[in-house]
VOLO-555709 format. One record per atom (N, C-alpha, C, CB): residue number from 0; residue in one letter; atom name; y, z, x. Coordinates in Angstrom, 2 decimals. Atoms other than C-alpha are relative to their C-alpha. Glycine has a CB too. Layout:
# residues N
NODE   nr  rest  atom        y        z        x
NODE  NUM     a    CA        Y        Z        X
...
END
This chain:
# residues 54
NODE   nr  rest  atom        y        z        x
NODE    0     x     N     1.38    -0.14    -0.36
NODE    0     x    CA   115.57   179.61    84.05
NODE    0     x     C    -0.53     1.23    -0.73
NODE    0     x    CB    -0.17     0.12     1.55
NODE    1     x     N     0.72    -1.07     0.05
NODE    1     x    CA   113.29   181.74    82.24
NODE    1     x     C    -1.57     0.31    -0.83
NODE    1     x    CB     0.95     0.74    -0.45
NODE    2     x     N     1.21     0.28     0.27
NODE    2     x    CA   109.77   182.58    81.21
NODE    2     x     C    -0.37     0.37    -1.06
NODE    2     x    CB    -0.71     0.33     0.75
NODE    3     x     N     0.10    -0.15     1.48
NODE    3     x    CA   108.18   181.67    78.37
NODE    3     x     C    -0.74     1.12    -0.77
NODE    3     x    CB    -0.56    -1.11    -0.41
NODE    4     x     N     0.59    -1.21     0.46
NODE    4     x    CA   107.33   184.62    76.34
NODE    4     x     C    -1.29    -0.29    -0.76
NODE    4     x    CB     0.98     0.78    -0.86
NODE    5     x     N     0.91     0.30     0.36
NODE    5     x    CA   104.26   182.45    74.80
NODE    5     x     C    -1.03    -0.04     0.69
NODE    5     x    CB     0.17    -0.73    -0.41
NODE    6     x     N     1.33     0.21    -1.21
NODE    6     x    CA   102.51   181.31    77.89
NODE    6     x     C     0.77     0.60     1.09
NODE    6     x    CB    -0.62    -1.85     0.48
NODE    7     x     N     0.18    -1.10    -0.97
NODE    7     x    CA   102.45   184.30    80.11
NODE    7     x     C     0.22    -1.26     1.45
NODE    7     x    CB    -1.88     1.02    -0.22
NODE    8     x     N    -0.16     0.31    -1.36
NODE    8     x    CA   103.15   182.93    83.77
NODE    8     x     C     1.14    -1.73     0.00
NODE    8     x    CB    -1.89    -0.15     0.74
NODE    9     x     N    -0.30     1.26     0.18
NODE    9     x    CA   104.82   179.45    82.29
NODE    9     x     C     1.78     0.15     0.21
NODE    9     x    CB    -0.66    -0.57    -1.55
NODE   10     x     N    -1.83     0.07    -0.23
NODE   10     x    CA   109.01   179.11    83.89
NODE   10     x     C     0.49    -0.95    -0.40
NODE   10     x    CB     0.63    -0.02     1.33
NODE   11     x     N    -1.00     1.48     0.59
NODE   11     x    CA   111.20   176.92    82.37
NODE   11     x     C     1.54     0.27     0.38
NODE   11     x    CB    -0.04    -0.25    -2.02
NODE   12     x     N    -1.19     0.13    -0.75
NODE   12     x    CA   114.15   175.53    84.12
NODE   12     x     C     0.65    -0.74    -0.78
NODE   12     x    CB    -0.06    -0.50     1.31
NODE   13     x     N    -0.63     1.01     0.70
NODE   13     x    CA   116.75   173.73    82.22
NODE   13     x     C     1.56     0.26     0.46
NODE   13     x    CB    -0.32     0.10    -1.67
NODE   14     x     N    -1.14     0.78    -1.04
NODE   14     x    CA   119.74   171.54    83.01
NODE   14     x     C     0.79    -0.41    -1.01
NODE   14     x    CB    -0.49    -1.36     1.04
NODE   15     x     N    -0.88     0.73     0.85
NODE   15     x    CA   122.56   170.08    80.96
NODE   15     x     C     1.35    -0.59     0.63
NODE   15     x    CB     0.33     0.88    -1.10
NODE   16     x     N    -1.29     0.97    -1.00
NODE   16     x    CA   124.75   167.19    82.52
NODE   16     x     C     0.47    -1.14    -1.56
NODE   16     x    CB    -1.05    -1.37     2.01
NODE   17     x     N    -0.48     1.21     0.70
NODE   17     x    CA   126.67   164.68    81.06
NODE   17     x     C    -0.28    -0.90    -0.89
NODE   17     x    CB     0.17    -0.57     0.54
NODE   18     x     N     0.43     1.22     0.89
NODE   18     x    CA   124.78   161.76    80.31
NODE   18     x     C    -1.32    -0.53     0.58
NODE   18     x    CB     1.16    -1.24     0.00
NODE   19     x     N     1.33     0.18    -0.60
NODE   19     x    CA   121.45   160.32    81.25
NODE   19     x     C     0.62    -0.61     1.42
NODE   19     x    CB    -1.16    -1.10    -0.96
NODE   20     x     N    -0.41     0.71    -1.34
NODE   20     x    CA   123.29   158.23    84.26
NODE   20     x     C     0.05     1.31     0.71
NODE   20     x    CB     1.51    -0.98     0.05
NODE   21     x     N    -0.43    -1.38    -0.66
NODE   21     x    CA   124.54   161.45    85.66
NODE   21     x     C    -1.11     0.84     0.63
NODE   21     x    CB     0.65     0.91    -1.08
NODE   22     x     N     1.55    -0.56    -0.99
NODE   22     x    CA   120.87   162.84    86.16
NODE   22     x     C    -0.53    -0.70     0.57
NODE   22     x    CB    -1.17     0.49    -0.56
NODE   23     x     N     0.60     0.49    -1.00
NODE   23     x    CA   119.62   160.02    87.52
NODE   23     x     C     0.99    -0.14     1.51
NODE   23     x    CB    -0.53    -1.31    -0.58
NODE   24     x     N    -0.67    -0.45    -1.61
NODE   24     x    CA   122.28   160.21    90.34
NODE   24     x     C     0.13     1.19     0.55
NODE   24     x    CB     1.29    -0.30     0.19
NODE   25     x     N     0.50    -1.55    -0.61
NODE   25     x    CA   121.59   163.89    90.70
NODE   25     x     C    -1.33    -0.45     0.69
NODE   25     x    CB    -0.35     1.40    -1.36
NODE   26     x     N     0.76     0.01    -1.02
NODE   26     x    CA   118.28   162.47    92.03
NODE   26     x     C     0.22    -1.16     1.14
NODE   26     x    CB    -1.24    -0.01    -0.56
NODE   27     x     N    -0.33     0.51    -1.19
NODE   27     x    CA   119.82   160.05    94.33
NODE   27     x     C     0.78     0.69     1.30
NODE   27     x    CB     0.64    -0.95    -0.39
NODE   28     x     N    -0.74    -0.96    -1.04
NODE   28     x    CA   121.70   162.69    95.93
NODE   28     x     C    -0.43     0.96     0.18
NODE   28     x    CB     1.13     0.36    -0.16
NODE   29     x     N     0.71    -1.61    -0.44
NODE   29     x    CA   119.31   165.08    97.10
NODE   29     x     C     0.04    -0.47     1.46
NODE   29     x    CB    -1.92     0.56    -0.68
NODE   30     x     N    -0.19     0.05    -1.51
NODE   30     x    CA   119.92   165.42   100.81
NODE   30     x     C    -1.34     0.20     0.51
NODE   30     x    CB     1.03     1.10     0.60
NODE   31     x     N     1.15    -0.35    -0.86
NODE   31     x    CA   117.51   165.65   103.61
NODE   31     x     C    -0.75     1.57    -0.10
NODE   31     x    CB     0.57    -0.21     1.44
NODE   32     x     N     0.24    -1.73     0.47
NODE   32     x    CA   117.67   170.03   103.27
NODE   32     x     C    -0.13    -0.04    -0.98
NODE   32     x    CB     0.92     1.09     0.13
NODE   33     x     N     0.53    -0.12     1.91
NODE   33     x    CA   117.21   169.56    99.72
NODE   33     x     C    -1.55    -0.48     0.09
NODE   33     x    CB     1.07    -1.41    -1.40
NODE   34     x     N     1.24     0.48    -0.05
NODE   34     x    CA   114.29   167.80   100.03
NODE   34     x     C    -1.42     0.77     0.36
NODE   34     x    CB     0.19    -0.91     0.79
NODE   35     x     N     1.36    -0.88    -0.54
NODE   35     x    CA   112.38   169.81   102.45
NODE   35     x     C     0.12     1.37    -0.64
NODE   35     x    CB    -0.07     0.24     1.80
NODE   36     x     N     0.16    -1.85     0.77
NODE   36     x    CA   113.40   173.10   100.58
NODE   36     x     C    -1.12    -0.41    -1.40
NODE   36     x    CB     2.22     0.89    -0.91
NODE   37     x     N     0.69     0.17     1.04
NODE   37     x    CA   111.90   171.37    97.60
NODE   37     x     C    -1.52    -0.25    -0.17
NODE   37     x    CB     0.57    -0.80    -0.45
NODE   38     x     N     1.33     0.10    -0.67
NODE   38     x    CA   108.64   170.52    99.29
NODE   38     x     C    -0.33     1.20     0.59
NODE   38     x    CB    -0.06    -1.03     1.02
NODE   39     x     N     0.39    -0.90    -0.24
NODE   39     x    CA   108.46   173.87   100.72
NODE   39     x     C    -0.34     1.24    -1.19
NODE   39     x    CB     0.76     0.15     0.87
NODE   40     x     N    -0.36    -0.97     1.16
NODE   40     x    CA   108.92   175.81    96.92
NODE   40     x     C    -0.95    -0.79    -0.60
NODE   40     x    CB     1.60     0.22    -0.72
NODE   41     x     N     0.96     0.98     1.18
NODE   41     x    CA   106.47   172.92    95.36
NODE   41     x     C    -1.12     0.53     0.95
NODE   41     x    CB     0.23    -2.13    -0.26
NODE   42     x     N     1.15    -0.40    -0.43
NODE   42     x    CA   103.60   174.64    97.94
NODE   42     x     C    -0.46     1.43    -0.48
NODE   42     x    CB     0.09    -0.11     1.36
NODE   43     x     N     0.59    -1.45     0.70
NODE   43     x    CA   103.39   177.99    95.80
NODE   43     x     C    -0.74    -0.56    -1.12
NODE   43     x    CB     1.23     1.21    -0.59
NODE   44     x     N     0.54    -0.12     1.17
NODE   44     x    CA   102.59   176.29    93.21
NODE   44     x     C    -1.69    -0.54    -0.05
NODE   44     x    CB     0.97    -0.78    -0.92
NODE   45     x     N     1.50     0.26    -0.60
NODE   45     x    CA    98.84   176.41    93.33
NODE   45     x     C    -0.51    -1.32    -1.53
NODE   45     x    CB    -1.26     2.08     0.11
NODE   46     x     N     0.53     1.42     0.34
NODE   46     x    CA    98.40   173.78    90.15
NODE   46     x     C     0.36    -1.16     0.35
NODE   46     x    CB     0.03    -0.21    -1.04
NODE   47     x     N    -0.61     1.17    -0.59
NODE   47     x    CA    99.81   171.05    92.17
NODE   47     x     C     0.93    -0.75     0.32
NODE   47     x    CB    -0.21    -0.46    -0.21
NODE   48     x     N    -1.20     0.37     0.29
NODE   48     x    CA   102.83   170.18    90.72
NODE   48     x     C     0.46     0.43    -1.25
NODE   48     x    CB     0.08    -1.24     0.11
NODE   49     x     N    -0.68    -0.54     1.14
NODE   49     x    CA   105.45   171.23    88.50
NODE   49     x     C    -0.10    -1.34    -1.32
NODE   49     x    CB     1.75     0.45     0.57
NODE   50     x     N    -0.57     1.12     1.12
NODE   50     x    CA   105.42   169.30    84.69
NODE   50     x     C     1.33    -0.03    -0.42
NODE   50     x    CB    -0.64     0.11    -1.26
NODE   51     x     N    -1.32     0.12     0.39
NODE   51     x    CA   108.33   167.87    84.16
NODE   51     x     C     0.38    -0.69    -1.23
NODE   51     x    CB     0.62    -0.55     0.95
NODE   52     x     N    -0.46     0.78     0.77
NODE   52     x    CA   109.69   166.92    80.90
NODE   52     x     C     1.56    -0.40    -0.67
NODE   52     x    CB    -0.70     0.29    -0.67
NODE   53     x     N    -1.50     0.73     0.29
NODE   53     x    CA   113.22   165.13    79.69
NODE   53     x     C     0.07     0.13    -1.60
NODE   53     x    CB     0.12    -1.87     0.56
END
């Protein structure tokens, strides 16, 4: 995780798994506490939602 030194306030998170299968069962296995932590950390963000790109 870290922020981009171009666009001032812009975080970038990045991930490196396996294989494309492998991330999509990382999002089948987000638990119930995962979930609501993730819905509680997606309410700072005052533009709405995080962009996500692959």
């Amino acid at each position: 995780m870290f922020e981009d030194a171009a666009d001032q306030g812009r975080v970038v998170e990045t991930f490196l798994v396996e294989s494309w299968t492998e991330h999509m069962r990382q999002h089948e296995r987000v638990t119930e506490a995962d979930r609501l932590l993730q819905e509680a950390v997606r309410r700072f963000d005052l533009s709405g939602s995080p962009k996500v790109t692959h």
